[in-house]
One Martini backbone bead per residue (centre of mass of N, CA, C, O) as a GRO file, in nm:
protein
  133
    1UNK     BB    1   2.093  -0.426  -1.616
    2UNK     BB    2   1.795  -0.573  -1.460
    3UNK     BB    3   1.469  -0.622  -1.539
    4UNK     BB    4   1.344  -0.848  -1.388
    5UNK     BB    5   1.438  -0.747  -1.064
    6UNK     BB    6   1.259  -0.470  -1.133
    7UNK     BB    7   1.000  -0.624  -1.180
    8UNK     BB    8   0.979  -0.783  -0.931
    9UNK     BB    9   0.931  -0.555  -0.739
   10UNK     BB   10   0.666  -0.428  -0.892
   11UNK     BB   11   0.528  -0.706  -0.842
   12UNK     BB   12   0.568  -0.680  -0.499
   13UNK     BB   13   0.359  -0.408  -0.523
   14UNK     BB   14   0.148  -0.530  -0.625
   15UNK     BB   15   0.013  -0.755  -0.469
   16UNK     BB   16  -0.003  -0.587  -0.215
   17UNK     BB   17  -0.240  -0.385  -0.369
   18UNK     BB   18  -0.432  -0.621  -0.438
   19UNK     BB   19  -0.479  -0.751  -0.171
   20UNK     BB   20  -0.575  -0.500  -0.052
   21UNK     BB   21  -0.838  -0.472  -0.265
   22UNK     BB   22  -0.977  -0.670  -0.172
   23UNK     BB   23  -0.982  -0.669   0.129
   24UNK     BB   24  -1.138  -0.405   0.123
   25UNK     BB   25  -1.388  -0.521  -0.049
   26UNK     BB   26  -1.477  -0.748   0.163
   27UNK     BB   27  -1.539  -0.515   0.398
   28UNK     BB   28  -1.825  -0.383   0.227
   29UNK     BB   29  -1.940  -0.590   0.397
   30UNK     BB   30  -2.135  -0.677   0.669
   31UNK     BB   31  -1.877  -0.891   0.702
   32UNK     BB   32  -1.580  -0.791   0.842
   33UNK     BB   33  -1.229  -0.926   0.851
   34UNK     BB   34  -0.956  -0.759   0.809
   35UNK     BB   35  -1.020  -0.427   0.913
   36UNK     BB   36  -1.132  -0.504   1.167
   37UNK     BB   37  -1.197  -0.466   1.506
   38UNK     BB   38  -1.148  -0.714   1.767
   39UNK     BB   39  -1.412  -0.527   1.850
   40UNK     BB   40  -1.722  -0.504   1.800
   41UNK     BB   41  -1.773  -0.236   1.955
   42UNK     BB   42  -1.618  -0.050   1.784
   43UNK     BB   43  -1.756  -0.058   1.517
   44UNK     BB   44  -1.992   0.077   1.581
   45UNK     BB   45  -1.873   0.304   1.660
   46UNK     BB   46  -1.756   0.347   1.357
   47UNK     BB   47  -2.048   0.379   1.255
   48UNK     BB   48  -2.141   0.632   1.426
   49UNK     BB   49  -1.940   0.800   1.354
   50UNK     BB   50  -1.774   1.119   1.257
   51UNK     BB   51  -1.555   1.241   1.119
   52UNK     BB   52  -1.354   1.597   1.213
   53UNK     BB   53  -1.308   1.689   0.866
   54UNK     BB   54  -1.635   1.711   0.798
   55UNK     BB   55  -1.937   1.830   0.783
   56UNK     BB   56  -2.092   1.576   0.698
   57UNK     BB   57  -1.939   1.306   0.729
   58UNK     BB   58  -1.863   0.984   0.747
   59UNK     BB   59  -1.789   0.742   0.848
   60UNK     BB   60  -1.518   0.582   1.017
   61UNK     BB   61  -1.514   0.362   0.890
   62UNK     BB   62  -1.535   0.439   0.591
   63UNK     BB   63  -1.269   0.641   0.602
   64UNK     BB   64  -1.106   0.325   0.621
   65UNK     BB   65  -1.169   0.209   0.391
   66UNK     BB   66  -1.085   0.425   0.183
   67UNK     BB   67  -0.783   0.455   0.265
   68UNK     BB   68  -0.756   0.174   0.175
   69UNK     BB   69  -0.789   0.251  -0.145
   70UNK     BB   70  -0.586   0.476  -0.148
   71UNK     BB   71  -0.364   0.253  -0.120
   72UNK     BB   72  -0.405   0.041  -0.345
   73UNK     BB   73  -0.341   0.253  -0.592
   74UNK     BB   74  -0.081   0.372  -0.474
   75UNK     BB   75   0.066   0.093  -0.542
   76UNK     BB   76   0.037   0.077  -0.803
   77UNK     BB   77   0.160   0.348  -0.906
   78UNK     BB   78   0.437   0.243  -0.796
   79UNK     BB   79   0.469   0.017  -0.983
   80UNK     BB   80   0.460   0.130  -1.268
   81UNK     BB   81   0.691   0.362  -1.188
   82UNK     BB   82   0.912   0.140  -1.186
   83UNK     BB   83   0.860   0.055  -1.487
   84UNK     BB   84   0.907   0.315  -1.624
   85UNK     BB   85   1.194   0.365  -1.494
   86UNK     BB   86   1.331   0.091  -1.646
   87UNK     BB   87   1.220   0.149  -1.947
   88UNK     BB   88   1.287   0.466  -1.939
   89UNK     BB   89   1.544   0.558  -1.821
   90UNK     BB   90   1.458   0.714  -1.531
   91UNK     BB   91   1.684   0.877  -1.309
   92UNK     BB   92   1.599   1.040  -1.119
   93UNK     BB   93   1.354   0.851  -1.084
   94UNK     BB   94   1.456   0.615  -0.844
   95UNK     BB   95   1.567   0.740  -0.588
   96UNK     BB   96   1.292   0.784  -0.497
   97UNK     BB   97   1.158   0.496  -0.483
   98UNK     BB   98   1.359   0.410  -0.304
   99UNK     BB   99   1.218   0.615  -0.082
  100UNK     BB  100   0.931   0.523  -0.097
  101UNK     BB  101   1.001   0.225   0.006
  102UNK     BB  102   1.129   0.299   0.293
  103UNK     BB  103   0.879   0.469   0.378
  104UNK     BB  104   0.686   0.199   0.422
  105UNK     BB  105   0.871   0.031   0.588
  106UNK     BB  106   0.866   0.242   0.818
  107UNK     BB  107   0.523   0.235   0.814
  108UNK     BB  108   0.537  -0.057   0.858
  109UNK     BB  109   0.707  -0.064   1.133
  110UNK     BB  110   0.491   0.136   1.328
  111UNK     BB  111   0.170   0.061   1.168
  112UNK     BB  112   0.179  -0.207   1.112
  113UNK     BB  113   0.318  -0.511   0.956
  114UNK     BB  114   0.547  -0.766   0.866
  115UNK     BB  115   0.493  -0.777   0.527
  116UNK     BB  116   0.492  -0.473   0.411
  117UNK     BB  117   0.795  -0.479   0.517
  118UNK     BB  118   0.920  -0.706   0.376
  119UNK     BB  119   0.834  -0.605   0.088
  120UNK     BB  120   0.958  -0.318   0.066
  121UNK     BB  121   1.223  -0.448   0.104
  122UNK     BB  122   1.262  -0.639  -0.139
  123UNK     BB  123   1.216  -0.430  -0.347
  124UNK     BB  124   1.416  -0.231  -0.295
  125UNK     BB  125   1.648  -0.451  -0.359
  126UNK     BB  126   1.554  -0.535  -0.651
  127UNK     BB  127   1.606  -0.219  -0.748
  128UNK     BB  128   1.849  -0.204  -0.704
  129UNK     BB  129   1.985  -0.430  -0.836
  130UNK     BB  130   1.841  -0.371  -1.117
  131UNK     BB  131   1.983  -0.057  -1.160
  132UNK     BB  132   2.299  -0.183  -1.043
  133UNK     BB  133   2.401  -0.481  -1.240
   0.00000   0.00000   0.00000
């Protein structure tokens, strides 16, 4: 086992998830420019209108930031839990991890764009690689 490879993971699944939380928290001032979407009118209505989720509940700009950061926290406890997979090795969780992985690539090849699925990608060879070799 390469302790490195997977730490090296762990790292690349933390970098995107401080990157989208820096992102995501520079989104909640006045002028946003990460998440909004490039028609300025859709902007204002997202921030009129309110989820279909709960009555009385937010505007729907504000629960595309929440989901944004509850995005961000969830991508660092997959860090987390790479590291803990590798030093306690905790046999059952890698192939989740690694399951988790592939499932991000797949969300990120759908809905996202290139970048989360390359990182996602690249971690889960990482955790492959230093897990088995």
């Amino acid at each position: 086992m390469n302790l490195y490879l997977a730490f090296a993971a762990a790292a690349v699944i933390a970098l995107l998830g401080v990157l989208h939380l820096i992102y995501t928290l520079h989104d909640f001032g006045a002028r946003p420019r990460y998440f909004q979407p490039r028609d300025a009118q859709l902007l204002d209505a997202m921030r009129q209108t309110r989820a279909a989720i709960a009555r009385g509940g937010r505007d729907y700009w504000s629960t595309v930031l929440g989901f944004n950061l509850s995005h961000s926290l969830g991508l660092s406890m997959f860090a987390l839990l790479i590291c803990l997979a590798t030093v306690d090795q905790i046999g059952w969780l890698k192939p989740v991890l690694v399951a988790i992985g592939l499932a991000y690539a797949a969300i990120a090849y759908r809905c996202w764009f290139r970048i989360p699925m390359v990182g996602a990608l690249l971690a889960v060879a990482l955790m492959l690689a230093g897990w088995l070799l």
